[in-house]
N, C-alpha and C positions, 0 to 999 in steps of 0.2 A: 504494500500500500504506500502511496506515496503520500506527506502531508506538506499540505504547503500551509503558511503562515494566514490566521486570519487578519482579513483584512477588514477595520471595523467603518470606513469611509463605508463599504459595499453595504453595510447594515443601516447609512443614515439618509436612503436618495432624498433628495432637496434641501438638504441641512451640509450640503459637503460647504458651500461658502461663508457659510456662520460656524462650521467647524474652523475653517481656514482663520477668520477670522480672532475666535478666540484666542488660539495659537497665537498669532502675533501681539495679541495686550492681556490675556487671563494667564498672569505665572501660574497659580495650583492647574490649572487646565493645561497647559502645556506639563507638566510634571507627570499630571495623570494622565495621559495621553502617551507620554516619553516611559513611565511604569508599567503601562500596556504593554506596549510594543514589547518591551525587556520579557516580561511576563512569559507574554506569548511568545515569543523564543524559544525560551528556554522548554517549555508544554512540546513546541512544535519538535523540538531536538531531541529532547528525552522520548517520546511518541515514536519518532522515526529508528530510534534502537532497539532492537532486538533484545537484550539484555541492558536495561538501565542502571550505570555504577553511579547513578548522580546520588546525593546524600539527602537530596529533599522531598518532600513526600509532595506526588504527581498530583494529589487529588486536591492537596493545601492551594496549589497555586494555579487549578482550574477555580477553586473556590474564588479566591484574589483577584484573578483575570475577570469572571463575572461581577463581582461589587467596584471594580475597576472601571469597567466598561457600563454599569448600572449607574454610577454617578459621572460618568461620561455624556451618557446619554440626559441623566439632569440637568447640567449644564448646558446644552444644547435645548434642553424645551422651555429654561427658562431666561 
C-alpha cells in the first residue's frame, strides 16, 4: 500500500484563501498548521513501514493530528 501525506487544503474547498490568509498574520494558526504537517509525517512514515522501530505510540499522534486539524478547521469558520 502506498500512503501519501494528507493533505488538509483538499478537506477545506472554498476556504483555501482564508486558509492562505491566516498563514500570513495568525502566528498560533501558522504553528498549528506547521504541527500538522510534522504530525502527519511522521503517521504517514511510521504507516509506510513494515515493522515500526519508532518509540511513539501511532495511535497518540492520529489522536493529535485530528484535535490538530479540529481547531484548524475552527479557525477557519471563524
Amino acid at each position: 500500500m502506498r500512503y501519501i501525506p494528507f493533505k488538509i487544503l483538499e478537506e477545506i474547498p472554498g476556504l483555501e484563501s482564508k486558509f492562505w490568509a491566516l498563514i500570513c498574520v495568525d502566528e498560533h494558526f501558522y504553528r498549528l498548521t506547521r504541527a500538522y504537517n510534522t504530525i502527519n509525517q511522521m503517521i504517514c512514515a511510521a504507516e509506510a513501514r513494515v515493522e515500526s522501530d519508532m518509540a511513539f505510540d501511532l495511535q497518540d499522534l492520529r489522536r493529535e493530528r485530528v484535535r490538530l486539524k479540529d481547531e484548524i478547521f475552527y479557525c477557519l469558520r471563524h
